[in-house]
ZAMARGU-4260 file (C-alpha; in steps of 0.2 Angstrom, whole numbers, plus 5000, padded with zeros to 4 digits):
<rodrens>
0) 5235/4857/4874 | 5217/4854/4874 | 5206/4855/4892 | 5199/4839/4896 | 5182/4835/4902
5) 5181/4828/4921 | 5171/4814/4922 | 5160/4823/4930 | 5155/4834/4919 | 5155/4818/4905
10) 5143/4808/4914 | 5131/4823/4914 | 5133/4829/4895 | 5129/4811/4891 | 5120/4802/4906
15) 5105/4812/4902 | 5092/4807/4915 | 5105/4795/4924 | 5118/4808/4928 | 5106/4812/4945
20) 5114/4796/4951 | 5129/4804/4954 | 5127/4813/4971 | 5120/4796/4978 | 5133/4786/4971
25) 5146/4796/4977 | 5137/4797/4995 | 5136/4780/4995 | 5154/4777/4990 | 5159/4788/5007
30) 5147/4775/5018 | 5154/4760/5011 | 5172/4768/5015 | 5169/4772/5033 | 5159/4754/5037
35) 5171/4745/5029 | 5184/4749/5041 | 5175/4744/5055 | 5177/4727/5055 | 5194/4731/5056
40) 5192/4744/5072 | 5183/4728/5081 | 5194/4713/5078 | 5208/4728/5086 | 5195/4730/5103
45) 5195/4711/5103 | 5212/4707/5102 | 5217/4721/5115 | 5203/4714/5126 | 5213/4696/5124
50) 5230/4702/5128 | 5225/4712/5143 | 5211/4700/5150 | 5223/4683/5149 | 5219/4671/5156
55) 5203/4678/5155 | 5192/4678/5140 | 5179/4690/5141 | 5163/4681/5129 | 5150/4695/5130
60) 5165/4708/5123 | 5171/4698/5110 | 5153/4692/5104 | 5146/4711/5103 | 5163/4716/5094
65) 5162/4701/5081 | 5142/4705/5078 | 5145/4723/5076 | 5158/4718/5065 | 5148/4705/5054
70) 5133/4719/5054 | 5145/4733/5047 | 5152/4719/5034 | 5136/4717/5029 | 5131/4737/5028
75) 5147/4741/5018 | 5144/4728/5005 | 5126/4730/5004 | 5130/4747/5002 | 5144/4744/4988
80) 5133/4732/4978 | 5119/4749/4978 | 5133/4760/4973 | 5139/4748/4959 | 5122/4748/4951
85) 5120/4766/4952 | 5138/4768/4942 | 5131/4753/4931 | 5118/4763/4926 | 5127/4779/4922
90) 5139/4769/4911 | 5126/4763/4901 | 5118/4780/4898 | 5134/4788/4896 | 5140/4774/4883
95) 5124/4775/4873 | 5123/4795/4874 | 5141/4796/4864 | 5135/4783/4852 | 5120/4792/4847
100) 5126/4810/4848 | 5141/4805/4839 | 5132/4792/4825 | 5120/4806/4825 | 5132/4819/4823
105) 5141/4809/4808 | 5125/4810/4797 | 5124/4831/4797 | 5143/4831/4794 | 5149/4832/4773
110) 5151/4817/4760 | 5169/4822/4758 | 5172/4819/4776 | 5168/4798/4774 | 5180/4797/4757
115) 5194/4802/4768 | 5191/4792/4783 | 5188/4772/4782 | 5169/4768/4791 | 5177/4754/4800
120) 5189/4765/4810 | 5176/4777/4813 | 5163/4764/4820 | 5177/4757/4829 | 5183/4772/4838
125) 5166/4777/4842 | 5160/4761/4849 | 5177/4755/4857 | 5180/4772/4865 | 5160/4774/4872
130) 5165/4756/4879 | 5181/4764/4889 | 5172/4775/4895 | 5158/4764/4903 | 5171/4753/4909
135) 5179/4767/4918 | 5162/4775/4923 | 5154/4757/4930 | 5170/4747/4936 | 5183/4761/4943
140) 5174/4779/4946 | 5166/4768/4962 | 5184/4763/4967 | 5189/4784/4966 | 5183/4789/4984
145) 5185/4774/4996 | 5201/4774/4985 | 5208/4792/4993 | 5198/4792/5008 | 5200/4775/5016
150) 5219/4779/5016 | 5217/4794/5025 | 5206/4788/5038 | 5220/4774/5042 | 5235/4787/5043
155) 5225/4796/5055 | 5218/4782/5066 | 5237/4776/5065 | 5244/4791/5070 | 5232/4795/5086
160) 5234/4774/5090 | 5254/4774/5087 | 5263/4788/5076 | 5276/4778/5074 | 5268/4763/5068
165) 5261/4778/5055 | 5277/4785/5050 | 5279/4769/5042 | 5264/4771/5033 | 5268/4786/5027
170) 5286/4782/5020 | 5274/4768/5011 | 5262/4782/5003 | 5276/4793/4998 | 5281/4780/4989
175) 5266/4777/4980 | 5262/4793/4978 | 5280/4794/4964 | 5274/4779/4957 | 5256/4787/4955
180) 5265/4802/4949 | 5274/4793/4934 | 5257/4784/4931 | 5250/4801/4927 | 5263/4809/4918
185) 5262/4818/4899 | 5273/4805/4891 | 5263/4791/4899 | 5246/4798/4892 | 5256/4800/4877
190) 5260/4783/4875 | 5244/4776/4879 | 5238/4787/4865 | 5250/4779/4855 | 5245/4763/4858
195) 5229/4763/4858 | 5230/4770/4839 | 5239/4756/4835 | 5226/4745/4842 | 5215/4752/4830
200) 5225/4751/4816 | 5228/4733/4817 | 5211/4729/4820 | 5206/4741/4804 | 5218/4729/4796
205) 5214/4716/4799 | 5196/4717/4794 | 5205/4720/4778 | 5216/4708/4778 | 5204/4692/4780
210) 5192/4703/4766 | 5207/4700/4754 | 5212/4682/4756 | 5201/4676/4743 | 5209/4687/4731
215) 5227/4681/4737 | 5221/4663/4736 | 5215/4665/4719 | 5231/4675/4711 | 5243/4666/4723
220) 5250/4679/4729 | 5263/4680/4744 | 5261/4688/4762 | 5270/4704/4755 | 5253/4709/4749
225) 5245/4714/4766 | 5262/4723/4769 | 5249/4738/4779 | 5243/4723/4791 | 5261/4718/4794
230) 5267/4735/4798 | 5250/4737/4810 | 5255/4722/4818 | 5277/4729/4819 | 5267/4745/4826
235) 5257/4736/4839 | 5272/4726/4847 | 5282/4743/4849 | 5269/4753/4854 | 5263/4740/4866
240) 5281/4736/4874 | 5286/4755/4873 | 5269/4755/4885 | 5273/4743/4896 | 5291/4744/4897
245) 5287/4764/4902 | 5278/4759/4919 | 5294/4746/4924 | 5298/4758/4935 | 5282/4765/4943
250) 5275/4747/4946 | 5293/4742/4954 | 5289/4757/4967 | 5271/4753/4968 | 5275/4732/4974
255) 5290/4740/4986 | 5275/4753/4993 | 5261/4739/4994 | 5274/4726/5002 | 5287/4735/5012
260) 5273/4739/5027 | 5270/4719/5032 | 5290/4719/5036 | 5293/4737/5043 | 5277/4734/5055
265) 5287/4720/5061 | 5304/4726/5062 | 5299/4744/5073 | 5290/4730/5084 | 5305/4722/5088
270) 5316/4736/5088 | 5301/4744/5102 | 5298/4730/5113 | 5312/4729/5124 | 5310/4748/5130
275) 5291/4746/5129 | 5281/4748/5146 | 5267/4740/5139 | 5274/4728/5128 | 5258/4718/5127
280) 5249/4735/5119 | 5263/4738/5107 | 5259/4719/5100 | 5241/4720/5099 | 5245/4737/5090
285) 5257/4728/5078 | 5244/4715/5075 | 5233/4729/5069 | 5242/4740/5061 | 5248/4723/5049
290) 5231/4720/5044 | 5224/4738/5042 | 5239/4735/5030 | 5229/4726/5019 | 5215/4738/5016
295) 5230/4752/5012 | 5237/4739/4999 | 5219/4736/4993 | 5216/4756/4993 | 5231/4760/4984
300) 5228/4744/4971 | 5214/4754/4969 | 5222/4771/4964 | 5235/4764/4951 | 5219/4756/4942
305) 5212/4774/4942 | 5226/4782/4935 | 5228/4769/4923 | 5209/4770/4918 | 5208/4788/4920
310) 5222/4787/4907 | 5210/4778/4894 | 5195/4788/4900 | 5206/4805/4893 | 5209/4799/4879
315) 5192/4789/4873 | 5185/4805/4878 | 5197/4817/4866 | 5194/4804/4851 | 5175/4806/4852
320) 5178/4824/4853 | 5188/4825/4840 | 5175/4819/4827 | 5162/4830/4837 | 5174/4845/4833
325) 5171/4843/4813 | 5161/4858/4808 | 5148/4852/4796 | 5146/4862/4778 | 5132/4875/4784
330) 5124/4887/4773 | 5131/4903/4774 | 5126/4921/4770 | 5139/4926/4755 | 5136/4942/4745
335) 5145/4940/4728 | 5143/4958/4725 | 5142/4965/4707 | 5146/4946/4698 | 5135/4939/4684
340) 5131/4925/4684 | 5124/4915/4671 | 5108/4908/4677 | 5096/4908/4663 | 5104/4894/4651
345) 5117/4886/4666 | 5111/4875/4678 | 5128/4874/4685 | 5142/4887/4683 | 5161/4885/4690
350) 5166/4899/4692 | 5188/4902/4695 | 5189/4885/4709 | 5202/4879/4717 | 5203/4868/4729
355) 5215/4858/4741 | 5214/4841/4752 | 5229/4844/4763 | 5234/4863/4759 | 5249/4859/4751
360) 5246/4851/4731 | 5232/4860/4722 | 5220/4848/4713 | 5210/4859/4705 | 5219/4875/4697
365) 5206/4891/4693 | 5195/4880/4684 | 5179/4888/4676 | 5164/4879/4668 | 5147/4882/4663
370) 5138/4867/4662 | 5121/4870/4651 | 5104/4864/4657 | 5097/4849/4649 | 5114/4843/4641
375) 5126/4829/4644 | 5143/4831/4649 | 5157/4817/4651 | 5172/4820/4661 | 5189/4812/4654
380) 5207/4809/4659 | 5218/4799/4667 | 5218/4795/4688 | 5223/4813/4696 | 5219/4823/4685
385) 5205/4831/4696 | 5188/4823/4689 | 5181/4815/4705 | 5187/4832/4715 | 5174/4840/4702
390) 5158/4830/4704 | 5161/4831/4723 | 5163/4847/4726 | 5149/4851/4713 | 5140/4840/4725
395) 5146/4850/4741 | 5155/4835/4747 | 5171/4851/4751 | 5170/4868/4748 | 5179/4876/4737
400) 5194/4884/4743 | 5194/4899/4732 | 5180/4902/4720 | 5161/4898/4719 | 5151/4885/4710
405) 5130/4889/4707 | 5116/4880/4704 | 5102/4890/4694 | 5109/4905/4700 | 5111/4900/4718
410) 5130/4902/4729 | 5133/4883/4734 | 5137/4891/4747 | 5124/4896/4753 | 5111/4878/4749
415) 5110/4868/4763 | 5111/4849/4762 | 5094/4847/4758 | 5093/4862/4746 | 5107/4853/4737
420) 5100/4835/4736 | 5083/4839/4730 | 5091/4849/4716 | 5106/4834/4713 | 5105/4815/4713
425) 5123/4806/4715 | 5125/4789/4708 | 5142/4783/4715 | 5157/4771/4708 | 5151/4757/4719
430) 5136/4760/4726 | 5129/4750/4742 | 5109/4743/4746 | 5102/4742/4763 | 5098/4726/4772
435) 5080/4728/4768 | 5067/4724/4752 | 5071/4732/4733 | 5056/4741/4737 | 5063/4751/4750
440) 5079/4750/4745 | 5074/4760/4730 | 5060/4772/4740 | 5074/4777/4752 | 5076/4796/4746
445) 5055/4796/4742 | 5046/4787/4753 | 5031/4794/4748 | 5031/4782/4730 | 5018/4769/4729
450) 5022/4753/4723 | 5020/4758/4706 | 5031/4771/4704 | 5045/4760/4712 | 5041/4749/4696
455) 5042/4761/4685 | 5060/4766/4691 | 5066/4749/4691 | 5060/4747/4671 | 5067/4761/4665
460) 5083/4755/4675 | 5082/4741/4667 | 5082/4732/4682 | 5066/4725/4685 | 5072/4709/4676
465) 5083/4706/4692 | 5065/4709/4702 | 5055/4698/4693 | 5069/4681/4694 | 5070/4684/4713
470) 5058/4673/4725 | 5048/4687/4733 | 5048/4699/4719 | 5050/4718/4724 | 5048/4712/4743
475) 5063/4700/4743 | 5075/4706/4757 | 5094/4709/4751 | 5108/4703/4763 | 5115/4691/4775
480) 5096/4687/4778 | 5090/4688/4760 | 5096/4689/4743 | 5114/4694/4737 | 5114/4705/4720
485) 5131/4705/4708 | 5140/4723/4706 | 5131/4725/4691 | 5114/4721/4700 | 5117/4734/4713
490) 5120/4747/4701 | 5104/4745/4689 | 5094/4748/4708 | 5105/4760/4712 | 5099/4770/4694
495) 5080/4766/4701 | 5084/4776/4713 | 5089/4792/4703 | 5075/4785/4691 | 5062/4788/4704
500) 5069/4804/4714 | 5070/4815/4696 | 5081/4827/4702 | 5087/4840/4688 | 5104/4835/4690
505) 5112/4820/4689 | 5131/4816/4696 | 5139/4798/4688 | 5156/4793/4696 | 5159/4781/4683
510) 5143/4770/4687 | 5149/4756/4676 | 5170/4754/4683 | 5165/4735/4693 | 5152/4728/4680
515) 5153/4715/4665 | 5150/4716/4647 | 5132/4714/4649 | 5126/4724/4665 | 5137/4735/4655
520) 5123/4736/4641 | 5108/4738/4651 | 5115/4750/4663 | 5122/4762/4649 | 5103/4762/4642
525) 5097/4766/4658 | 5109/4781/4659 | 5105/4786/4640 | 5087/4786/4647 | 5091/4794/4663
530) 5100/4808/4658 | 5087/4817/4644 | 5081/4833/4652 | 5093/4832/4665 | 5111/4839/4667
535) 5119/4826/4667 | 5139/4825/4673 | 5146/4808/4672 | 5168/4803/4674 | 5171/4789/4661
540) 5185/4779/4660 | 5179/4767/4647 | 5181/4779/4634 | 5166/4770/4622 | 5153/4777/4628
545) 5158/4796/4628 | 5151/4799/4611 | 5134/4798/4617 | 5137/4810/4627 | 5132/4830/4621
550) 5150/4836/4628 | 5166/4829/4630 | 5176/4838/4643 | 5196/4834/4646 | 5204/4836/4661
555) 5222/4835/4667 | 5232/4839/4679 | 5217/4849/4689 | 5213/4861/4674 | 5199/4858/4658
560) 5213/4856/4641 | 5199/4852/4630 | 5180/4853/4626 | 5168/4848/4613 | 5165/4831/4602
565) 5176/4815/4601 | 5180/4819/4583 | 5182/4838/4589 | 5196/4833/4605 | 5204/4818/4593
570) 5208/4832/4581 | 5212/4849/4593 | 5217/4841/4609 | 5233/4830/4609 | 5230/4824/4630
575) 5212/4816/4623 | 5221/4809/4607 | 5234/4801/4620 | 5222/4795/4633 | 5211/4787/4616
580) 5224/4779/4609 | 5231/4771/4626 | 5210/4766/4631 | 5209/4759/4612 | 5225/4747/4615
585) 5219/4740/4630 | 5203/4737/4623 | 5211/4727/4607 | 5223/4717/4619 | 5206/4712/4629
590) 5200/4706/4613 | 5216/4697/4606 | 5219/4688/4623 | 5201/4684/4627
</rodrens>
C-alpha cells in the first residue's frame, strides 16, 4: 500500500510561500473554537440567575452576560472569517502549485507516454484533482480542529456540570465515532476511488461523444456507435450507487448520534427530578445541556464532512502522484563494450531490438537495420505489423527493451531529449498548430529565424499559397480567434516546420493518411524536396509513392521480411506482392465508383 501524504505536509510541498499560513491558521482555528462556546456558557449563567432569583430579575447580571456573549460572538466569527482567508489562500497556492509542477512535469516526461494516455483525461485529472484538493484545503481543513476540540471541551464542561447529563453525550459520541469509523474504512476509500474514475471516464466520453455526432448525423448511424459513452454512463450509475448505498449504514448511525441527545436530555430530566434536591438546577442544567447539543451535532456534522473530504483529498493526491511518479527517459551512462558499430556510412543503426507495450505480446522481434545516411527509406505493411513502434522508438518515444538503436555512432541511450531533437525532426500522422500566427506557428522549434527564413520554409513546403489567400498573410492568427486551416493545410505548415529546423533526420508517420487528391500533390513534393540530403524514414500506406523512395522496407508481424526496390520486393517478397495487389484494388474500386 502506498504512504499517503498529510495534508500537512501537501500544503507545504505545493503552498510555496503561503504554507507559513498554516501555524496561524491553525492558531486561529483553536480561538475561534474556545469563543465560540461562550455564548453558550452565558446564556447557562443567565438562565441559572433566572431560576434561582424568581420573582426577581436581576438586569445588570443578565445585560453583562448577554454583552459578553454578543462581544465573544463577534471575536469567534471575526476570527473564523481571518482563518478562512488564510485557508483561502493556501488553497490557491496549493491548487496552482500541483498544476504547474505537474503540467510542467508532463513536458520532461517521453512522446510515447502521450500516445498511450488520452490529453483530455490527463488535463482532467490534474485540474479536477488540484480543485479537490483546494476544496478540502479552503472549505474543510478549517472545520478539522473546532471539529475535535469543541466536542471535547463539551464532554468535559458536561461532565464537571452533571456527569450524567455527559454520559448521555458520550453514548452519542460512541456512536459517531462507528459511523466515523466506517467513513474511513479501506473499502470505503476504495470505492470512492472507484467512482471517482468513473466520473472521469464519462466525462472523457463524453467530450467524445458530442465530437462524433456530426459524423453519426451524416452516416446515420444508431446510438450503438458511442457503445464506450453508454458503458461510461452503466459504470457511473453502479459505481455511484455502490458509493452511496455503502454509507447506508454509517449515516443511519450518524442521524441516531446527532438526534438521540435532544430526547435523552429530556428523558434523564424526568427520570431525575422527582429525587432532585434542586430540581430547579437540574432544569436549568437540562436546558443547557440541550442546546450545547447543537454545537456537538454541528461539531460532529463537521467531522463526517472531514472524513468524507479527507477521502477525496487521498485519492486526488495519489492521482497527481501517480503521473509525478513516471520516470522520464534520461540519458544514461551505457558501455557497449567491444561492439562495432557502423558509424561512418549509417546515420541510424538498429541493432537486435525488441520491444514491448505491456510485457506480454512482443511488437518488435530482434529486428536489425542500418539506415544509410542521405538516403530514403519507406516503411510498408499492414496495421500491426510494427511500423509506427519503429519510427517511435528511433525517436526515443520508448526505450527499447532489449537491444540499442544509434545515431551517428552515438547509444540512444545515452542522448538526452535535446541531443535527440536537434539531430531528428518528426512530422506526425495528424499534426496540430498553435493558437497563434503561421509565423510562429512555423518558428516554434527556431525562434531565432527572421521573417524570411519562415518564407522560405513555407515555399519549399509548398504552403505559402495558403499564406498568401489568407487576410493578414504570415501574421494571420489560426483558431477559435483566427483562421481555421483544412487537414491538408496543416500539414504543408507543419513540413515548414521541418523545412526550417534542417535536422539531418527526418521521421514521417504517413504525413499524407487525412488529405485529399490535391494537398496530396503538393505535400508529396514538398517531402520529395524535403528529404534530399537527409535520412529520411517515412510509414506509407498509400503504396504509390514508395517508388520515389531510395528503399523499400517490408514489415510484418514486428520483423523486416523484405528490402530493396518495388520491382525488387514485387518479385522476391510475396507479403509486399500481397499487401500491393490488395492497395491496387482498392485504388481501382476508388476509381470505378467515383
Amino acid at each position: 500500500m502506498k504512504n499517503k501524504e498529510s495534508v500537512f505536509s501537501i500544503i507545504k510541498k505545493y503552498g510555496m510561500s503561503k504554507s507559513q499560513y498554516l501555524l496561524p491558521c491553525s492558531i486561529l482555528q483553536v480561538v475561534t473554537a474556545l469563543t465560540s462556546l461562550v455564548p453558550y456558557y452565558c446564556i447557562w449563567q443567565i438562565i441559572n440567575s433566572i431560576f434561582h432569583s424568581y420573582p426577581v430579575f436581576n438586569s445588570v447580571f443578565v445585560r453583562d452576560y448577554l454583552m459578553w456573549a454578543v462581544i465573544s460572538q463577534i471575536f469567534a466569527t471575526f476570527c473564523a472569517f481571518l482563518a478562512s482567508i488564510l485557508a483561502h489562500l493556501m488553497a490557491f497556492e496549493v491548487e496552482n502549485g500541483i498544476r504547474e509542477m505537474s503540467f510542467s512535469y508532463l513536458l520532461d516526461l517521453p512522446l510515447g507516454y502521450f500516445q498511450s494516455h488520452e490529453s483530455g483525461r490527463l488535463r482532467k485529472i490534474i485540474d479536477d484533482n488540484a480543485g479537490l484538493t483546494h476544496t478540502f484545503i479552503a472549505h474543510q481543513l478549517p472545520d478539522m480542529i473546532p471539529g475535535v476540540l469543541v466536542p471535547l471541551i463539551v464532554l468535559i464542561s458536561m461532565f464537571a456540570i452533571d456527569f450524567r447529563f455527559g454520559l448521555v453525550l458520550i453514548l452519542c459520541l460512541i456512536l459517531a465515532l462507528v459511523a466515523l469509523k466506517s467513513s474511513f474504512s479501506f473499502t470505503n476509500s476504495a470505492r470512492m476511488q472507484e467512482y471517482q474514475h468513473a466520473l472521469e471516464n464519462i466525462n472523457t466520453e463524453g467530450v467524445e461523444y458530442f465530437r462524433g455526432i456530426p459524423v453519426v448525423k451524416v452516416f446515420q448511424q444508431s446510438v450503438l456507435s458511442f457503445n464506450r459513452f453508454h458503458k461510461a454512463i452503466k459504470d457511473y450509475e453502479k459505481y455511484c450507487l455502490d458509493y452511496t448505498i455503502n454509507f447506508r449504514n454509517s449515516y443511519i448511525l450518524m442521524n441516531i448520534a446527532l438526534y438521540l441527545p435532544y430526547m435523552l436530555v429530556g428523558v434523564v430530566c424526568i427520570l431525575l427530578l422527582p429525587s432532585s434536591a434542586e430540581p430547579l438546577l437540574l432544569i436549568s442544567n437540562a436546558i443547557f445541556y440541550t442546546l450545547i447539543t447543537i454545537v456537538f451535532n454541528m461539531s460532529l456534522m463537521r467531522l463526517l464532512k472531514l472524513a468524507t473530504g479527507m477521502d477525496s483529498f487521498n485519492i486526488a493526491v495519489e492521482k497527481i502522484n501517480d503521473i509525478l511518479a513516471i520516470k522520464p527517459l534520461e540519458a544514461k551512462e551505457i558501455s557497449d563494450g567491444k561492439r562495432e558499430i557502423p558509424s561512418d556510412q549509417s546515420s541510424i543503426f538498429v541493432d537486435n531490438i525488441s520491444f514491448s507495450y505491456d510485457g506480454k505480446r512482443q511488437v518488435l522481434k530482434n529486428l536489425s537495420y542500418t539506415f544509410e545516411k542521405g538516403r530514403s527509406y519507406a516503411l510498408v505493411g499492414k496495421s500491426g505489423s510494427g511500423k509506427s513502434t519503429l519510427v517511435n522508438l528511433i525517436g526515443r518515444f520508448f526505450d527499447v527493451d532489449s537491444g540499442n538503436i544509434y545515431i551517428d555512432g552515438q547509444n540512444l541511450k545515452t542522448m538526452s531529449e535535446e541531443d535527440i531533437f536537434d539531430k531528428v525532426s518528426i512530422v506526425f500522422q495528424k499534426q496540430r498548430l498553435i493558437k497563434d500566427s503561421i509565423f510562429e506557428n512555423v518558428r516554434m522549434y527556431e525562434r531565432s529565424k527572421s521573417e524570411e527564413d519562415v518564407k522560405t520554409a513555407l515555399q519549399n513546403a509548398n504552403a505559402m499559397e495558403i499564406v498568401d489567400a489568407s487576410n493578414e498573410g504570415l501574421y494571420t492568427t489560426y483558431g477559435s480567434k483566427g483562421t481555421h486551416f483544412s487537414g491538408g493545410e496543416v500539414q504543408r505548415i507543419s513540413l515548414a516546420r521541418a523545412f526550417l529546423k534542417d535536422s539531418p533526420v527526418l521521421l514521417l508517420d504517413e504525413a499524407m493518411a487525412f488529405v485529399d487528391a490535391d494537398n496530396e500533390t503538393e505535400i508529396l513534393e514538398a517531402i520529395n524536396k524535403l528529404k534530399k540530403n537527409r535520412t529520411t524514414i517515412m510509414i506509407l500506406h498509400r503504396l504509390n509513392s514508395a517508388e520515389s523512395f531510395d528503399e523499400i522496407i517490408m514489415m510484418n508481424d514486428g520483423e523486416i521480411v523484405g528490402t530493396g526496390s518495388h520491382e525488387n520486393l514485387i518479385e522476391t517478397c510475396e507479403e509486399y506482392r500481397k499487401l500491393y495487389e490488395e492497395y491496387q484494388k482498392t485504388v481501382n474500386w476508388r476509381v470505378k465508383n467515383a
